[in-house]
C-alpha positions as CSV (number, residue, x, y, z in Angstrom):
1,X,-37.6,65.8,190.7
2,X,-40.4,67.5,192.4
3,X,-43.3,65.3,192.4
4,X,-46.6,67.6,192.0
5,X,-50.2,66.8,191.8
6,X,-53.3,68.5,190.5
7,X,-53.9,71.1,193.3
8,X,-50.0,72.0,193.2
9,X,-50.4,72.8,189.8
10,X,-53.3,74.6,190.0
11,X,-51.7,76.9,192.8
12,X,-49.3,77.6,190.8
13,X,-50.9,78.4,187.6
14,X,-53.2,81.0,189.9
15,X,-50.0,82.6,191.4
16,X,-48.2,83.2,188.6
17,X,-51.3,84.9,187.4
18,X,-51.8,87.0,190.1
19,X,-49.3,86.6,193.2
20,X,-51.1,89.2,194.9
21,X,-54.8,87.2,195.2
22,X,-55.7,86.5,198.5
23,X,-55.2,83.0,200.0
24,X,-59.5,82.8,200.5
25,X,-59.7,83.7,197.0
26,X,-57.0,81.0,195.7
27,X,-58.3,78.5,198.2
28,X,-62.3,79.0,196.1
29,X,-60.0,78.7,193.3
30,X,-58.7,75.8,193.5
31,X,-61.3,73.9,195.1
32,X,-58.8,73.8,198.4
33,X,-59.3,74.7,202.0
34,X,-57.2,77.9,203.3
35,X,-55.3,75.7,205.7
36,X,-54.6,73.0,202.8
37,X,-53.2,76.1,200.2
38,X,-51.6,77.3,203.1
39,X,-49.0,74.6,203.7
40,X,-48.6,73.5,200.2
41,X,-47.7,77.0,199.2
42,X,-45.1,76.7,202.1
43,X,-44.1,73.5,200.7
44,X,-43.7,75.0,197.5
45,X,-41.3,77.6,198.7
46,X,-39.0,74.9,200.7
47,X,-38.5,73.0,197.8
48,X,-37.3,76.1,196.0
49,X,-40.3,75.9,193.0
50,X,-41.6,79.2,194.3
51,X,-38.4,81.5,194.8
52,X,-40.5,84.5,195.6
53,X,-43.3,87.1,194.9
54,X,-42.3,90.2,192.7
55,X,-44.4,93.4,191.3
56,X,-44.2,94.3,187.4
57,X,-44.4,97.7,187.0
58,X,-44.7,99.5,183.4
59,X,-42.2,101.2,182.0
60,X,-43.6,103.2,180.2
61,X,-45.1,105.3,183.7
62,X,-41.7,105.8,184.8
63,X,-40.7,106.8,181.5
64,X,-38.6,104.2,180.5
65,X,-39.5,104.1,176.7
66,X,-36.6,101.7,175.1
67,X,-36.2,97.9,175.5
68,X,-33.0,96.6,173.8
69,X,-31.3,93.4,173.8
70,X,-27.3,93.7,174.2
71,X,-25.5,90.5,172.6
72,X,-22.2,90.1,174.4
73,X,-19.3,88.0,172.9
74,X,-16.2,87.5,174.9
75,X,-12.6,86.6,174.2
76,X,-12.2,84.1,176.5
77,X,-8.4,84.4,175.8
78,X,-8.0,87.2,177.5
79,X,-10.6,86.3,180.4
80,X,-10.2,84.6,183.3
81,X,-13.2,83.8,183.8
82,X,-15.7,85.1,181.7
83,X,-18.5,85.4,183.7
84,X,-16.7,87.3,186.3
85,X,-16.5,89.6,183.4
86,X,-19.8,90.1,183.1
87,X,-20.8,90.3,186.8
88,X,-20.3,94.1,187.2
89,X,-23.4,94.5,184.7
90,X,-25.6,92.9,186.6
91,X,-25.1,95.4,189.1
92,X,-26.6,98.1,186.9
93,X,-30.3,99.0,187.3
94,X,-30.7,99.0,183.6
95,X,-30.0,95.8,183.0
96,X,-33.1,93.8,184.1
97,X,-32.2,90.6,182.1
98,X,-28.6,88.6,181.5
99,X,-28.9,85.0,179.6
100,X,-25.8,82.8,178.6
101,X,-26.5,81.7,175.4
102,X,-25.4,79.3,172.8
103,X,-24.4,80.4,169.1
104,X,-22.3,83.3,168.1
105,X,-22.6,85.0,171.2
106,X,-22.0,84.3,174.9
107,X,-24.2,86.4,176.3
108,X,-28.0,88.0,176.0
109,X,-28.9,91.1,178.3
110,X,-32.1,92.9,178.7
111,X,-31.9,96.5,179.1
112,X,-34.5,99.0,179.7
113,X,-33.5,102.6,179.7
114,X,-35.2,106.2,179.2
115,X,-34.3,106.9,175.7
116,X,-31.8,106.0,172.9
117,X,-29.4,108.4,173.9
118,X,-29.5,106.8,177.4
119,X,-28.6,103.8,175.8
120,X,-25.9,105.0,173.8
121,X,-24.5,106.2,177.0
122,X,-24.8,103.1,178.5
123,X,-23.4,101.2,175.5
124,X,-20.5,103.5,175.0
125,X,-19.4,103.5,179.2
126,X,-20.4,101.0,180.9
127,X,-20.4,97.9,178.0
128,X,-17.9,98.9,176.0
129,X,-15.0,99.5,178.1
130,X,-15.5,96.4,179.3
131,X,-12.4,93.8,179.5
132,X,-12.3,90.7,177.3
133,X,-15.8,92.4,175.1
134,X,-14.8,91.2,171.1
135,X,-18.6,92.2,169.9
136,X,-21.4,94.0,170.8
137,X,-24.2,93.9,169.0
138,X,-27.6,95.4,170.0
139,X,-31.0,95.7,169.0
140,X,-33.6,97.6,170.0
141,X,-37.9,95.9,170.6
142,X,-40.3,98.0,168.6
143,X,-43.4,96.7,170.5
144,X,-43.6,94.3,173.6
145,X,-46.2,92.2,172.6
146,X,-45.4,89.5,175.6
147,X,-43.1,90.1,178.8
148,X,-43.5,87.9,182.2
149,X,-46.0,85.8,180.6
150,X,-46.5,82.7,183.0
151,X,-44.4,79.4,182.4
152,X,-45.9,76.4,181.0
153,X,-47.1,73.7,183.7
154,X,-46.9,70.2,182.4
155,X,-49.7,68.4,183.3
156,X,-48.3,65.0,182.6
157,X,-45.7,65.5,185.3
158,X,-48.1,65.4,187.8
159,X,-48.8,62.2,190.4
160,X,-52.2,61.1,191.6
């Protein structure tokens, strides 16, 4: 385990609020010299607890009005590997999402697409003619209330 103390933490809570702030402005921020951020966000990145910057972008702009979650359940019988199975999805633009899951199904994807009858396409050929698929069910998000929201920093994991 990654040992982290109180200005780790802080860098990362900033960051994952807004990846795009300037390294003066996280430096004020957390109460850190440039030069200090600097090579702790470097340090951050070696040890794989940063894997990289990315920008959100709305959806609805680019006209892509319909969220829906795709529950995948595989007959492992006739799979040799089931994941392998799967991996041509996550090929596909649309799918921005792809979970393995416990319960009734084996797999949760994300999919954001223009409309429902861009969906059903997608449903009907490219999920469905998939080999080893025994269910699909989907379901559509009304509202987003939440998406990306930051991940929760334990403060009690951190060293002095």
């Amino acid at each position: 385990m990654i040992a982290f103390d109180r200005f780790d933490v802080k860098i990362l809570y900033e960051l994952q609020r807004d990846a795009s702030m300037t390294l003066g402005v996280l430096s004020e921020a957390v109460n850190l010299s440039t030069s200090q951020c600097s090579r702790r966000i470097t340090r951050l990145q070696q040890e794989g607890v940063i894997l990289g910057y990315s920008l959100r972008l709305d959806p609805l702009a680019l006209n892509l009005k319909v969220t829906a979650f795709i529950f995948l359940s595989m007959d492992k019988g006739l799979l040799i590997s089931p994941h392998d199975a799967v991996a041509g999805l996550l090929a596909w633009d649309e799918v921005v999402e792809c979970h393995t899951v416990t319960g009734s199904y084996d797999y949760i994807l994300k999919v954001v697409v223009e409309n429902l009858a861009a969906l059903s396409a997608f449903l009907s050929d490219v999920v469905s003619p998939m080999h080893g698929v025994r269910d699909i069910t989907t379901q559509v998000a009304m509202n987003i209330l939440k998406s990306n929201g930051p991940l929760k920093l334990d403060m009690s994991a951190v060293t002095s």
